[in-house]
N, C-alpha and C positions, 0 to 999 in steps of 0.2 A: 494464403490465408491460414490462419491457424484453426484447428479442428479437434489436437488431441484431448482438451479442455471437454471440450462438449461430449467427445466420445468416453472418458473417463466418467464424466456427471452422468449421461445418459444410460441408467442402469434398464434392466427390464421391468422394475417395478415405475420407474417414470416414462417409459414407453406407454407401459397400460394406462396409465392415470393419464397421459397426453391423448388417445385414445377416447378415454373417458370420456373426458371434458372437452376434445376438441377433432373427434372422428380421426383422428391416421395421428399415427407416432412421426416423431419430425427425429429420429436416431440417425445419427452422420454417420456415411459411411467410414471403412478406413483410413485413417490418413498416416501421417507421419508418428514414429514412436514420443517426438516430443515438441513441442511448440518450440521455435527459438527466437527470443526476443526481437525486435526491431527494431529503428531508431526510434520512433514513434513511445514504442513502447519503455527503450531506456529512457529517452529525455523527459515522457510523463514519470516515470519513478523518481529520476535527479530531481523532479523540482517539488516532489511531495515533501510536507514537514509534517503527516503523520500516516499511519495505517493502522490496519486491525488485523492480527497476527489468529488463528485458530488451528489450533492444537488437540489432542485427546486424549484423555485421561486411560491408566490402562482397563480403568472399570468400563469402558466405554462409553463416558460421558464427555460432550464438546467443551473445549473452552475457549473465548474470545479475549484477547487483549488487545488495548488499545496500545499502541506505540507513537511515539514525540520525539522531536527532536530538530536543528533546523532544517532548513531545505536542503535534500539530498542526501540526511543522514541515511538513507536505504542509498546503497552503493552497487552500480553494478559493477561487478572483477571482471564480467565478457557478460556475451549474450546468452548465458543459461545462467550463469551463476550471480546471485545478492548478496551483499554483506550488510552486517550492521554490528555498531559497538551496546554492547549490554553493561546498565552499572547498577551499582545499588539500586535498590528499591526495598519496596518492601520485606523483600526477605521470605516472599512464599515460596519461591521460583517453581512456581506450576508450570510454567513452558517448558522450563531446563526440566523438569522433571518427567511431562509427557511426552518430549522426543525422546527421551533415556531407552522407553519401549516402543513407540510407535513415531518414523521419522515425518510420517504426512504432515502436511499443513496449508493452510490457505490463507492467502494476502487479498487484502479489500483495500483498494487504495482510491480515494477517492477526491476530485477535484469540486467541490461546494459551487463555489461559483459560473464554473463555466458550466457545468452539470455532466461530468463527465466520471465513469467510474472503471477501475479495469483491475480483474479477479485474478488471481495468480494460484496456481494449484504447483509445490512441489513435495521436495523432501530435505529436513534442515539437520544443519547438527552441530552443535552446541561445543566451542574450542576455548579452555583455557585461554585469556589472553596475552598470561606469561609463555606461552606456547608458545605462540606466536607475536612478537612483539615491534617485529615489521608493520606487520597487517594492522596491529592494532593502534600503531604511529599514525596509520593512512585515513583513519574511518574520523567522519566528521561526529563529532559526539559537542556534550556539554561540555563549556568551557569550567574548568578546576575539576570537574568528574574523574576519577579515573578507569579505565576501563577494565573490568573482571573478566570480560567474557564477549565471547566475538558468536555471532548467531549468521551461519552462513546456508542460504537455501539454493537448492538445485532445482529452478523452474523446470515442470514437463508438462505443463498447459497453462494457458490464457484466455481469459475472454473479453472483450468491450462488450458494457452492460448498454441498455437502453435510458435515456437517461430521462426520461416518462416521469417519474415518481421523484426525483431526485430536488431536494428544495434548494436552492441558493443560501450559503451563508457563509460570512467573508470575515477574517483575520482582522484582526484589530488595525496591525501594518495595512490589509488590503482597502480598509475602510476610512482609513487616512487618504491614503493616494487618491479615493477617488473625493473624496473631501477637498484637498489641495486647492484646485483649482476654482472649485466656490469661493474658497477663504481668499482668494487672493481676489478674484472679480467684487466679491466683497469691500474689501479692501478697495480695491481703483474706485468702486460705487463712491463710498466714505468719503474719498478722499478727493471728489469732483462733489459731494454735495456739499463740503463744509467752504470751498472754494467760493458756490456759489450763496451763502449765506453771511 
C-alpha cells in the first residue's frame, strides 16, 4: 500500500488540526522513500483525457492548471516516471516558469463518472522537445499541434481519494454511448408501431 503521500501531506500543523477537530492525529507511520506506481494506478492515468497540474510560483503562491488532451496523453515511461507533450497556448507559461525554481507538483486526475479520483505528488521538469525528438514522436498529443516541450514528472507519492463528494459528469463521447442503445430500442419501438398501424 502506498503511504509516502500521506506521510509527505501529514505535516505537524495537520496533525494538531486532526487533533482539533477529531481527538488523535491519524500521521502514518514510516514507509517507503517513494510510492511506485501499479497497474491500477498506470491503466487509471492511460485512460484519463484530462488532469490539473499545480505548481508554485517562486513568491510562494500555488497555481493550478487544467490540462487536455486525448486519452492517455499522460504517458507513463515506467512506474515512477509521466510524460506529457506541452504546445502552444497561451503564451503565459506559468508552469514552465514555476518548476524553473521549485520542481514540486501535484496531479489531480480524476474519473467523473465512475467517481473515482487519484492525487499524485512529484517533481517535474520541463525538456526542450527539440531535445529530445524521440520522446516527443512517442507522446500522444493533438493532432497538427506541434510539440515545444515535453513535461516529465517523477512521482514520490500517491493517494486514492474518497469519492463522498465527488459528482458524476460524463463526455459528450460518454453520453452518446450510453444514449446508443435507447436510440436504437427506440428505433425497433418505431419501427413495430408503424407496422401495426
Amino acid at each position: 500500500m502506498a503511504q509516502h503521500y500521506m506521510e509527505l501531506m501529514s505535516t505537524p500543523e495537520v496533525a494538531r488540526a486532526q487533533e482539533q477537530y477529531y481527538g488523535r492525529s491519524m500521521v502514518p507511520g514510516a514507509g517507503s522513500p517513494v510510492d511506485v506506481l501499479g497497474q491500477e494506478e498506470l491503466d487509471f492515468i492511460a485512460a484519463r483525457d484530462s488532469f490539473y497540474l499545480a505548481s508554485v510560483t517562486e513568491t510562494g503562491w500555488p497555481y493550478v492548471q487544467h490540462r487536455g488532451g486525448p486519452p492517455g496523453f499522460l504517458q507513463p515511461i515506467n512506474h515512477r516516471t509521466l510524460a506529457f507533450a506541452d504546445y502552444r497556448g497561451n503564451r503565459q507559461m506559468l508552469s514552465t516558469g514555476n518548476l524553473a525554481t521549485n520542481d514540486r507538483v501535484s496531479l489531480f486526475l480524476m474519473d467523473y463518472p465512475r467517481r473515482e479520483r487519484l492525487k499524485l505528488l512529484g517533481h517535474s521538469r520541463v525538456v526542450d522537445a527539440k531535445d529530445l525528438p524521440e520522446v516527443a514522436a512517442k507522446l500522444i498529443g493533438a493532432p497538427g499541434m506541434p510539440v515545444e516541450r515535453i513535461f516529465f514528472i517523477d512521482v514520490v507519492g500517491f493517494d486514492w481519494n474518497c469519492p463522498k463528494y465527488i459528482t458524476p459528469r460524463y463526455t459528450a463521447a460518454e453520453v452518446e454511448e450510453l444514449l446508443d442503445p435507447l436510440r436504437r430500442r427506440i428505433a425497433e419501438l418505431e419501427g413495430t408501431l408503424r407496422k401495426t398501424l
